[in-house]
C-alpha positions in Angstrom: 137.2 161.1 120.0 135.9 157.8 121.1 134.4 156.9 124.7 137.8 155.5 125.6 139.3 158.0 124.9 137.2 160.7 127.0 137.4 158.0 130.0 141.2 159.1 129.6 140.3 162.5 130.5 137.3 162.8 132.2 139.2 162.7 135.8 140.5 165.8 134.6 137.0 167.9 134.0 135.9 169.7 136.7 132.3 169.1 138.4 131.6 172.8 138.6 129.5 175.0 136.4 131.0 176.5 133.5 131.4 176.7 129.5 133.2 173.7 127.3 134.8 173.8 123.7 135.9 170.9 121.6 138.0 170.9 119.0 138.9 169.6 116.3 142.3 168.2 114.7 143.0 171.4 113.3 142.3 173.2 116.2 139.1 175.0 114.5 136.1 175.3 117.4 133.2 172.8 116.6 131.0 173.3 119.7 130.7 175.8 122.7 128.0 174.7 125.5 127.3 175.7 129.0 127.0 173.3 131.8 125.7 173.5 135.6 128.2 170.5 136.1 131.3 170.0 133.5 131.9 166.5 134.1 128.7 165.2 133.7 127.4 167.2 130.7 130.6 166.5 128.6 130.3 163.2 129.5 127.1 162.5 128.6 128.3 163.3 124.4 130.3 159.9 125.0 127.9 157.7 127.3 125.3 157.6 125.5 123.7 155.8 122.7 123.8 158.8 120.2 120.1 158.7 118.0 121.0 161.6 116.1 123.5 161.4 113.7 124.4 165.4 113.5 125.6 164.6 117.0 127.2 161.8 116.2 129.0 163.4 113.4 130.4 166.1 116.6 131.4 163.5 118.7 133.7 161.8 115.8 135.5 165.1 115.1 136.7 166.3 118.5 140.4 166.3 118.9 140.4 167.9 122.4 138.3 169.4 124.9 138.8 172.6 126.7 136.3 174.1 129.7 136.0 177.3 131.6 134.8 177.6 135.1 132.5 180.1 136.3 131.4 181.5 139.8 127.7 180.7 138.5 125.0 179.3 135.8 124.1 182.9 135.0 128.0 183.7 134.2 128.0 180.3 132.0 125.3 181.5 130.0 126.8 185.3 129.6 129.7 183.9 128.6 128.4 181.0 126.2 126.2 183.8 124.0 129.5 186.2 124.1 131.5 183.1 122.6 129.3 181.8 120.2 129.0 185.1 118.5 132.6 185.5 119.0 133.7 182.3 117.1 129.9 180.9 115.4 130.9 177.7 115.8 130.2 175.1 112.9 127.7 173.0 115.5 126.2 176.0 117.8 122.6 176.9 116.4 122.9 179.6 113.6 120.7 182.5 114.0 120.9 183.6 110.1 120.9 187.7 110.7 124.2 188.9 108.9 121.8 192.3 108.1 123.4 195.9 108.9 120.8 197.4 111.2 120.3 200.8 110.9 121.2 203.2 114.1 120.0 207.3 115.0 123.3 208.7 116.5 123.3 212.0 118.7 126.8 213.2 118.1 128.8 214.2 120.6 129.3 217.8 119.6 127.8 221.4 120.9 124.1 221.5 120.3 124.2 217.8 118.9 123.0 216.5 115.7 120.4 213.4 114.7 120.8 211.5 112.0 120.5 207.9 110.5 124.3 206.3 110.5 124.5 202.7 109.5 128.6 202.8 111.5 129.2 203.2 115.2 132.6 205.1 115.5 133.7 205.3 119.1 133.8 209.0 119.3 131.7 209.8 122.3 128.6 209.8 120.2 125.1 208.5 121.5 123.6 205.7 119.4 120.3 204.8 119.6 118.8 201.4 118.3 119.3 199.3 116.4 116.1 199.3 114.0 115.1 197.1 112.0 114.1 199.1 109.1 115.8 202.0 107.3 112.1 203.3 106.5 111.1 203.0 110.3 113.6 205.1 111.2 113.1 208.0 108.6 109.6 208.0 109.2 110.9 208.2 113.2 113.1 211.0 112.2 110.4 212.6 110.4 108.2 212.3 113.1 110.4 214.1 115.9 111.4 217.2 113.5 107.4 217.6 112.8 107.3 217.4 117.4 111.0 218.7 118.7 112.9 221.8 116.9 116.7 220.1 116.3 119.3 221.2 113.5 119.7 219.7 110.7 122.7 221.6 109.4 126.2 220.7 109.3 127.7 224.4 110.9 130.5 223.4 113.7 128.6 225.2 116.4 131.6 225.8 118.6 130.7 228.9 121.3 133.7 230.4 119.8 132.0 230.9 116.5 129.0 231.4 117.6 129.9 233.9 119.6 131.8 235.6 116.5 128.6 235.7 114.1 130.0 233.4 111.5 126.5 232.3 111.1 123.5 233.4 109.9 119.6 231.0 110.7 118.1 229.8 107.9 115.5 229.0 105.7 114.5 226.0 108.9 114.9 228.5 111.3 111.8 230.7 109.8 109.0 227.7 109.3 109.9 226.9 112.8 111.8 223.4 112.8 115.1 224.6 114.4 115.3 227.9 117.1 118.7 229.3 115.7 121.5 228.3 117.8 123.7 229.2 115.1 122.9 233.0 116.2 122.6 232.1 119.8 119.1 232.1 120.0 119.1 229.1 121.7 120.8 228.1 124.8 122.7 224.8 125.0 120.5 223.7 127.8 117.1 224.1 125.9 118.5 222.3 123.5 119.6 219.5 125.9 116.3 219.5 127.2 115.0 218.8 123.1 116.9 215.7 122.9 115.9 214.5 125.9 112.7 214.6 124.8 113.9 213.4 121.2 115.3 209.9 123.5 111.8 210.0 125.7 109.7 209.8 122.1 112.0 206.8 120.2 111.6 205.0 123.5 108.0 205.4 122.9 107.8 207.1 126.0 104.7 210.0 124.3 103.4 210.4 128.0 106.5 212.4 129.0 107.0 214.4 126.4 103.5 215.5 125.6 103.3 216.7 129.5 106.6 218.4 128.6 104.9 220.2 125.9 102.2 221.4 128.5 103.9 222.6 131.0 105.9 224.9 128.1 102.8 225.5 126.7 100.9 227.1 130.4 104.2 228.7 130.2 104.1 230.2 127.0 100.4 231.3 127.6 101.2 233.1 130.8 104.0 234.9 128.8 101.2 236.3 126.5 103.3 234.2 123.8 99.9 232.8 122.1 101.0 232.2 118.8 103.9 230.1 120.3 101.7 228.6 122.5 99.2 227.5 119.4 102.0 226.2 117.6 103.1 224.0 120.8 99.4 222.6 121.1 99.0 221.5 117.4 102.1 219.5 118.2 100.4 217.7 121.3 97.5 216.9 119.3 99.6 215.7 116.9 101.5 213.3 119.3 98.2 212.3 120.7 97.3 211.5 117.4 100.2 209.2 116.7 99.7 207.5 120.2 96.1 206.7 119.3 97.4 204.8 116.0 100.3 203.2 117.1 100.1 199.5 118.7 99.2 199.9 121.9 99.4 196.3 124.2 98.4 198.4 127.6 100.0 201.4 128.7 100.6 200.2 132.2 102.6 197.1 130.6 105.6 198.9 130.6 108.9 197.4 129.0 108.8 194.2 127.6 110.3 191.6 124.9 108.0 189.0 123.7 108.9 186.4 122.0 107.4 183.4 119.9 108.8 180.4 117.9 107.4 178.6 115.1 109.6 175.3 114.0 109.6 173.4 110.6 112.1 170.7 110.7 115.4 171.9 111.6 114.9 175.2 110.9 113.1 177.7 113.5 111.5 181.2 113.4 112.1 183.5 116.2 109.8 186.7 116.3 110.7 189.7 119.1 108.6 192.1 119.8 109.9 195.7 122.1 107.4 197.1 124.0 108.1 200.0 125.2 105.7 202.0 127.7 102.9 199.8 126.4 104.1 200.0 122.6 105.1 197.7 120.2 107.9 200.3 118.7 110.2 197.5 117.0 109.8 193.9 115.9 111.9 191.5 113.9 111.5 187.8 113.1 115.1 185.6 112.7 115.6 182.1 111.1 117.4 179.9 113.1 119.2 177.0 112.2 119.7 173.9 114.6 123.0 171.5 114.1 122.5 169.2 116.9 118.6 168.2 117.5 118.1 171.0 119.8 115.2 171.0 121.5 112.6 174.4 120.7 113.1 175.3 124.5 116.8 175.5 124.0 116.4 177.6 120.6 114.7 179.7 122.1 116.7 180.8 125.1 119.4 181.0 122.7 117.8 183.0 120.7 116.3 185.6 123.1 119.7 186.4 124.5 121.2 187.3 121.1 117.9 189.2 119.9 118.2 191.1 123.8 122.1 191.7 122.7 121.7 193.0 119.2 119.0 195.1 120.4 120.0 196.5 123.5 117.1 195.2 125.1 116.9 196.7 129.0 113.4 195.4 129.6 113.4 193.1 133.2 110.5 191.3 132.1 110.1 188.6 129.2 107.4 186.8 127.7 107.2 183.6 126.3 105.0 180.9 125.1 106.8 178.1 127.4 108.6 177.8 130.5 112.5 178.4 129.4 116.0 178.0 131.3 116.7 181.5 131.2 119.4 182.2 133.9 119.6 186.0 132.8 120.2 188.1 136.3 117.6 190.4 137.2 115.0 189.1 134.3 111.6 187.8 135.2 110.2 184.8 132.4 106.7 184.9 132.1 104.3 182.4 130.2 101.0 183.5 130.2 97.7 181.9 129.8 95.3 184.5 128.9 95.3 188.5 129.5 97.3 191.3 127.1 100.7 189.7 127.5 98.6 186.3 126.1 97.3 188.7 123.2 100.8 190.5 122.5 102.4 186.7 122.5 99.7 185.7 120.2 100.6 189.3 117.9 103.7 187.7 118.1 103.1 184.5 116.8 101.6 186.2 114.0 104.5 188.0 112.5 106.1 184.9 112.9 103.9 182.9 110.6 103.7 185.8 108.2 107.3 186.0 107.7 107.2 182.3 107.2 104.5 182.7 104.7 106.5 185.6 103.2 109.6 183.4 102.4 107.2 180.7 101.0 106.1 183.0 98.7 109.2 184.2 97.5 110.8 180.9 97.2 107.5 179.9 95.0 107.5 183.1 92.5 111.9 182.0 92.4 110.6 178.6 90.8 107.5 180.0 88.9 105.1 178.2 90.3 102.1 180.2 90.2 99.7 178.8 92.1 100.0 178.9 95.9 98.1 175.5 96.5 100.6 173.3 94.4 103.5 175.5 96.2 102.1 174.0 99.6 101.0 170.3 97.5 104.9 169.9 97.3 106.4 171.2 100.7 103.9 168.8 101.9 105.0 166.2 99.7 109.0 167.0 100.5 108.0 167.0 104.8 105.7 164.1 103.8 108.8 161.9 102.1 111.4 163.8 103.7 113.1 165.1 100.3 116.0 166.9 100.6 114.5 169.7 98.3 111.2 170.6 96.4 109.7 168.0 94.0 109.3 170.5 91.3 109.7 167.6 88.7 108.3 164.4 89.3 108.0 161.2 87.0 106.1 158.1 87.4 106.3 154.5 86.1 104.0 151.9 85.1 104.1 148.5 83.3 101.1 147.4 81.6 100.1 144.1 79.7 96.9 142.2 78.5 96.3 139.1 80.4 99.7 138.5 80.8 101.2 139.8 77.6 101.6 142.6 75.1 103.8 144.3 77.7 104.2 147.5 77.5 105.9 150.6 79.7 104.2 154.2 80.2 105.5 156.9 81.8 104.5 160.3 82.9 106.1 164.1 83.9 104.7 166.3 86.7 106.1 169.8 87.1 104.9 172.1 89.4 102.5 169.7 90.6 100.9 170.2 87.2 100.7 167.4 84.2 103.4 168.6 82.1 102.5 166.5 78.7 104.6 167.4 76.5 107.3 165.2 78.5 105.3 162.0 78.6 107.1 158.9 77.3 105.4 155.5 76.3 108.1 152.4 75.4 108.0 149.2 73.5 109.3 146.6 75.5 112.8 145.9 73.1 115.3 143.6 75.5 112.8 141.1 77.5 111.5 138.0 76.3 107.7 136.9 77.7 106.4 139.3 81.0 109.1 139.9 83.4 107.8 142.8 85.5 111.0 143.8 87.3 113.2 143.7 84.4 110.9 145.6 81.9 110.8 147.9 84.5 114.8 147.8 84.8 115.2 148.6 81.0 112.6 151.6 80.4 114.0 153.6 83.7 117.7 152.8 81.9 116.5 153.7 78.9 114.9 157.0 79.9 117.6 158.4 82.5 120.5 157.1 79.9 119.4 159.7 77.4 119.0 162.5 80.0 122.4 162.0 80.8 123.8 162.0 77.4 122.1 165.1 77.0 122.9 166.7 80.3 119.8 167.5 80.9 118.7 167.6 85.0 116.6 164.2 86.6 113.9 164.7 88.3 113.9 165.0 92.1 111.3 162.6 92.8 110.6 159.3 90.5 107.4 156.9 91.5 107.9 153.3 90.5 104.0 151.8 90.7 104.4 148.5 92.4 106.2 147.0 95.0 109.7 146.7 96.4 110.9 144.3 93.0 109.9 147.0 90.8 111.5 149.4 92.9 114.5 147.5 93.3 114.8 146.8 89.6 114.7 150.6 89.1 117.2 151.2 91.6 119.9 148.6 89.9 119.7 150.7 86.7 120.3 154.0 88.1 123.6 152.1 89.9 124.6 150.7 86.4 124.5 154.3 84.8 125.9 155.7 87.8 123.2 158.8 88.9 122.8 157.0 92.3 121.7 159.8 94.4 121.0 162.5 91.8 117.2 161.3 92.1 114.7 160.1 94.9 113.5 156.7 93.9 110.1 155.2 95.9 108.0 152.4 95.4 103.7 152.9 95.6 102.5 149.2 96.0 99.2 149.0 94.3 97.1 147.4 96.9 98.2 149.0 100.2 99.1 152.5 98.6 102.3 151.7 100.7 105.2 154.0 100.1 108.7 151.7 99.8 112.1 153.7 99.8 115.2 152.3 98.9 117.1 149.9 101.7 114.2 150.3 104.1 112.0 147.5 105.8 109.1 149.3 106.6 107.0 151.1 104.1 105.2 154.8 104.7 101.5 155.0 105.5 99.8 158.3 104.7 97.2 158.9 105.8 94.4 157.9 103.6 93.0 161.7 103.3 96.3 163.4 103.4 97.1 166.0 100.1 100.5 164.3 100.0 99.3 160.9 99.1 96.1 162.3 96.8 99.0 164.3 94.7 100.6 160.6 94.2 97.6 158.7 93.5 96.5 161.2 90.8 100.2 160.9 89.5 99.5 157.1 89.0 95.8 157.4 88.1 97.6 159.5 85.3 100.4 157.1 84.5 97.8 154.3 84.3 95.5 156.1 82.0 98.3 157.0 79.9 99.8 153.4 79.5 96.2 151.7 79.3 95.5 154.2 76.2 99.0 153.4 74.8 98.1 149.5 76.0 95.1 149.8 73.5 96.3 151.7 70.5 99.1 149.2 70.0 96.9 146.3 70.1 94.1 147.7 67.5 97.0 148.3 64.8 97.8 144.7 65.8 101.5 145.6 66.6 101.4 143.2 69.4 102.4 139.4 68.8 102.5 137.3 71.9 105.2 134.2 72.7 102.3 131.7 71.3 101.8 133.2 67.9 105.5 133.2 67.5 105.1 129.3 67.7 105.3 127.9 63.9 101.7 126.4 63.1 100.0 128.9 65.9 97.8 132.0 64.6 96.1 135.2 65.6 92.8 133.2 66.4 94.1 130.2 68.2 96.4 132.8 70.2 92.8 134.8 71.4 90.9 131.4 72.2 93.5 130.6 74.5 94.7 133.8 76.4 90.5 134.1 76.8 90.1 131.6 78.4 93.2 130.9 80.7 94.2 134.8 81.2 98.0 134.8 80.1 100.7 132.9 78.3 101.9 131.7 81.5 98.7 130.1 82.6 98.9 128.3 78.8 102.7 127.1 79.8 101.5 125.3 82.7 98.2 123.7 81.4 98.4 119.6 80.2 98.2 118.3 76.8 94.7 117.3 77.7 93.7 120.9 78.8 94.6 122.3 75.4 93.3 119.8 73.1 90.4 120.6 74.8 90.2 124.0 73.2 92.2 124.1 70.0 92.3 119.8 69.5 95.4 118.3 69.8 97.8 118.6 67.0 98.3 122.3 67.4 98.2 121.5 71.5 100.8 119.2 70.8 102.4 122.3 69.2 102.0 124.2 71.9 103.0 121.6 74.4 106.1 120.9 73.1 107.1 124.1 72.5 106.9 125.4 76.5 108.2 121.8 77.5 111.2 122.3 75.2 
């Protein structure tokens, strides 16, 4: 849709708050966003000058616009997370969780059962969660038959059978994990009782079950009951036990979600820890992906409402490392500067970078790169020059030559940020006549990539052409003619400046002078250099080389080296006067000479 097109339709969008959707020609959603005022939100997509192109790329699909108005900004945003997860949307930020998380159900059934069920059925059943681990919540289910006697049987405990004696207790019944309700020895309401207490201790909520355990213990003790009684204090020391270990922020914090975000490029990490009655008892770290140039705050706050949704989350209080729109009703933000919620945020920041650091590693053992210091070398190098992948396979260019001739082209093979030999290539300049820098360099890179083609095997994702824009330019016109524009990333490193030169641009990169990026390429050229020079000097000491003036009849080997000593190159000899060379060599063979550049 262009501007003048919108100004067709902007009378018609309401100045009220409320939640927009465009569309494109086939009707498929694109975009959802909220908006304190329609008109001027949607508006602003086709007034301004657009700087991103992902936005850009929106604004040219959408067919037609629709809007829903709400009562408030807090209803926008309910509704705005409800449709994004409805519909994921191709331009809406993508938090990247498509996991199954794991729930404890309490089934709605006399004298319930607790298990681990991955499928809510709408049966009346109680779920608790969701975790984020299957292992957390064994060990949780563990934990709670060790503390609070539940069944684990399968008997359909109706009080008709029961009452019948279809049943007999068993083998859990006698070491102490379940009182027998299968024989009525329990009473539906002490068993109530154990799953409230079963809810109070996955809440993290120890406090109220351990003085539950008291009181039943004094109880139990007045009764006379003291092996009961014994029994019911090992498990109080037991809980106390567990509440020493577990990670504790502050008991009088209550309930809280903190959250932290870590961003690299246009990718973000979102970590959420629950605290529950001062415990961390669940935490989970999401990748999120941005499709518009979102800003962090906005990633966020998008983020914490899906995270509080998939979760459950009834915590009034959340904590964040910057001030956020967060229009949630009844929630307090909080930012804070030092304190525990300072050190749980900064817990929180933590997992976030270890998860990062986890997927790195990953990613690095996938490509076999074993060490962890070239791993980071090259996602340096790919943030550095904005690669659209990892340069696992690099190759560099040189052209070399001895005072302007014998030329010569070297080039060398990086993988893994490591020297990879065995791939190094020297060529024999075949198609160009004198020295000719850019189309030398032309022919080797057409030479080189032309065979890779024709044996399918893969380019490399980065190639370094040492010197300057005609070089790289010359390099660039051979991978057009053999068509693999695009397969490769192409830069120039000028020699001098150390300037990095990409294809089309004006201005060149500057890395810093210490940064690892730009000491990875100047070893790849140091490299490339030695290999050429050493190349460079073999060829001349079998005396392979012969340069434009001892192709001249009447010239030889000797008169050739007198000259190039003394003026540097064949071309300086091309430009010097009869006199000049008669000086050196007398003048009929500078007459030679003479008359053969003249001619």
């Amino acid at each position: 849709m262009s501007p003048e097109e919108f100004q067709h339709i902007a009378a018609t969008i309401p100045r009220q708050p409320g939640i927009y959707r465009y569309y494109d020609a086939g009707s498929q959603i694109l975009y959802v966003g909220k908006a304190k005022h329609l008109r001027k939100r949607v508006g602003s997509y086709f007034n301004k000058t657009l700087t991103s192109y992902k936005t850009h790329e929106l604004v040219s699909r959408i067919a037609r616009i629709e809007f829903t108005i709400v009562n408030s900004e807090q209803d926008a945003f309910l509704l705005e997370n409800s449709l994004i997860k409805e519909y994921q949307p191709r331009f809406n930020i993508n938090l990247k969780d498509d996991k199954t998380y794991p729930f404890i159900v309490i089934k709605n059934e006399p004298f319930p059962r607790v298990f681990l069920t991955r499928k809510k059925i709408n049966d009346g059943s109680e779920y608790l969660g969701p975790y984020t681990s299957v292992k957390k919540v064994r060990d949780l289910l563990e934990f709670t038959r060790q503390t609070i006697p539940l069944r684990t049987c399968s008997l359909n405990l109706t009080p008709n059978n029961i009452s019948k004696g279809k049943f007999k207790v068993c083998l859990e019944y006698h070491l102490g994990n379940c009182k027998g309700p299968c024989e009525a020895l329990q009473t539906e309401e002490d068993y109530r009782n154990n799953i409230l207490q079963l809810k109070n201790l996955l809440k993290g909520n120890l406090t109220a079950v351990i003085r539950h355990f008291r009181e039943e213990m004094k109880t139990l003790v007045q009764a006379l009951a003291f092996e009961k009684a014994a029994l019911l204090k090992k498990k109080i020391e037991f809980l106390e036990n567990y509440q020493s270990r577990s990670v504790v922020a502050n008991v009088k914090a209550g309930n809280l979600d903190v959250f932290s975000i870590l961003r690299e490029k246009d990718t973000a990490y979102v970590n959420y820890l629950m605290v529950r009655n001062g415990a961390i008892i669940q935490t989970q770290t999401n990748k999120v992906e941005s499709h518009l140039d979102e800003t962090i705050e906005e990633i966020l706050g998008f983020s914490i409402a899906r995270l509080r949704t998939t979760f459950n989350s009834d915590a009034r209080e959340i904590v964040v490392p910057f001030a956020i729109d967060y229009p949630e009703p009844g929630v307090i933000v909080t930012y804070p500067k030092s304190g525990d919620k300072k050190k749980l945020l900064e817990l929180s920041e933590k997992n976030a970078r270890h998860f990062i650091d986890e997927i790195k590693d990953k990613e690095r053992l996938r490509l076999n790169i074993k060490d962890p210091e070239n791993f980071r070398l090259l996602e340096g190098l790919r943030t550095d020059l904005q690669l659209p992948g990892l340069p696992l396979h690099i190759e560099c260019f040189d052209n070399s030559n001895f005072q302007g001739s014998y030329p010569v082209s070297a080039m060398v093979c990086f993988i893994n940020a490591e020297p990879h030999k065995k791939h190094y290539r020297h060529f024999n300049v075949k198609t160009v006549e004198g020295i000719n820098d850019f189309a030398t360099m032309k022919e080797v890179v057409s030479r080189r990539y032309k065979r890779l083609l024709e044996e399918n095997e893969p380019l490399p994702q980065l190639v370094i052409i040492d010197g300057g824009k005609g070089q790289l330019s010359a390099a660039i016109e051979a991978m057009k003619e053999l068509d693999a524009t695009g397969k490769t990333t192409l830069v120039g490193l000028a020699k001098n400046e150390e300037e990095i030169f990409f294809a089309g641009d004006k201005e060149s990169l500057k890395l810093s002078y210490n940064s690892e990026s730009l000491k990875l390429i100047r070893r790849i050229r140091n490299e490339v250099h030695r290999f050429g020079i050493n190349f460079h000097r073999k060829q001349r000491n079998r005396g392979t080389f012969k340069n434009e003036l001892e192709n001249i009849p009447g010239i030889g080997k000797n008169t050739a080296d007198i000259l190039l000593k003394e003026f540097r190159s064949v071309k300086n000899v091309s430009e010097k006067t009869l006199e000049e060379l008669a000086a050196m060599i007398g003048k009929a063979k500078a007459i030679l000479i003479y008359n053969h550049f003249r001619n």
